[in-house]
Every structure is written in C-alpha cells, then in structure tokens.
Residue, then its C-alpha position, 0 to 999 in steps of 0.5 A: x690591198x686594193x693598191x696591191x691588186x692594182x700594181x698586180x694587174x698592171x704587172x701581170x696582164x696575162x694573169x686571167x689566162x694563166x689561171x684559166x689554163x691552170x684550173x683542174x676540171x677534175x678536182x672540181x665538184x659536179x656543177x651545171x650551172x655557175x657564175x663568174x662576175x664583170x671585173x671592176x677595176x684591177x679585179x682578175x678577169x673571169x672571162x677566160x675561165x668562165x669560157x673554159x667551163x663553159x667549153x665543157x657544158x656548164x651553163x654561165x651566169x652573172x650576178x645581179x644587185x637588184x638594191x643594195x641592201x638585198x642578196x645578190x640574185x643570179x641570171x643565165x649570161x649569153x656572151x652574144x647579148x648585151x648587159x645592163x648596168x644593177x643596182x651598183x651600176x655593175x653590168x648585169x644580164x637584163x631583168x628578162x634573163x632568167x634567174x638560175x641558183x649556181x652550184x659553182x660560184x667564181x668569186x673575186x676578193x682584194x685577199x686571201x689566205x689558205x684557211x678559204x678566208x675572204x676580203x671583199x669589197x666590204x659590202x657583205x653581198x657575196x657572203x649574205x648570197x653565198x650564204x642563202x644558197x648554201x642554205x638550199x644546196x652545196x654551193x663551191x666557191x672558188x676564189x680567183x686572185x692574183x697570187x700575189x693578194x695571199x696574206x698569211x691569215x685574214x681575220x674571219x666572223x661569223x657572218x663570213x663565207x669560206x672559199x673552197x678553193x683559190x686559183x691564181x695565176x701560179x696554183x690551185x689551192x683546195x681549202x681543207 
C-alpha cells in the first residue's frame, strides 16, 4: 500500500486541493477545534483542507508523539510559527503551544474501506488517542486519501477505530 500511495501521489499532485474543494462543510458535525497532521512521504497534504476549515472559524491543531509508547497529544498550530520535530522527529508545534482535545480529527491511512476500517502506519498511535478522546467527548474522524487507496474490505480488531468519513480527491463518503 505504501507503493500504491506513492505511484498515487506522483500521478495526482493536485489530489490535496481537489479533496479540499470537495468536503461538505455542511455535512460535518459541529466542531471548533481539529487536527490535521505534516504529511510524511506520499501522505495526502492536509494543508489545503486544514486552510478551508479554518476559513470558516475553526481553530487548527497538530499533533504531537511526546515518546513512542504514549497516546498522541494535540497542541493549537499557527501557520506563522515554526515547529519542532516529536518524538517520531514528525514536526510538531512546540512544547509552549498549548494543548487542545480536537472535535474533528484529519487522519491519514495507507487504506481504507467503506465500513470507516483504517490501515495506518501500524504503530497504533491514532487509534490508542482516538480512543481516549472519544472517552471524553464525540470526536469525528475523517479519513483523507487518495481515492485510489479504497480496498474492498480491511480486516478490523477490536482495538481499532473507525473512521466517520473519507475524503478523497473524487468523493466523500460517510461511514454509516
């Protein structure tokens, strides 16, 4: 998968900016506060999307592996400022920003499929945070892929968090 995503973004550079055009504000929960994340590699760039949400009054965030072993954390991101690299050496808005629980998660995946399954990276991170946050409030996750990374069905446990939609370059899809 990680093939296929790098043949998808070399072949579809204008992916980001599609999908960010593409996303129904109105279909998406009430939020104030979400997180998008730095794109890695061949990951869909967040950016355009992130900018789009924040043009409408949501505050953006990043987040944060303070060690490998703990759940991720969430700090406010100003575009204007500069980040320093986590624990993943990922970058990340510095220590001093402060931390924020995001009603809307921007999540990237190597998969998906239409029941809201997930294949990341295989750390666990998202899934462990996504998990304690949902402990504490609704917390919508939005998957954002190329269209070209669906699979007809990826094996789920127990452990492993739903997505409640995806957005690709070509649709969004709501996870029922």
């Amino acid at each position: 998968m990680r093939a296929r995503r790098r043949q998808l973004a070399a072949e579809q550079p204008d992916a980001a900016k599609l999908a960010a055009a593409r996303i129904p504000l109105d279909r998406l929960p009430i939020f104030q506060t979400f997180s998008g994340y730095h794109p890695l590699g061949s990951e869909i760039d967040p950016r355009p999307l992130m900018r789009r949400l924040a043009e409408n009054g949501a505050v953006p965030a990043l987040p944060v592996a303070a060690s490998r072993e703990e759940p991720l954390e969430f700090r406010l991101w100003d575009p204007r400022e500069g980040l320093e690299p986590d624990a993943f050496d990922i970058p990340a808005p510095p220590l001093w920003a402060g931390a924020v629980q995001p009603e809307l998660i921007i999540a990237p995946l190597l998969a998906f499929d239409r029941r809201g399954n997930r294949l990341g990276q295989g750390a666990g991170h998202y899934d462990r945070t996504i998990a304690n946050l949902r402990a504490l409030q609704p917390v919508f996750v939005l998957g954002l892929a190329f269209s070209g990374q669906e699979l007809e069905e990826l094996p789920a446990e127990p452990h492993d968090e739903r997505l409640n939609a995806i957005l690709t370059e070509t649709d969004y899809i709501e996870v029922g």
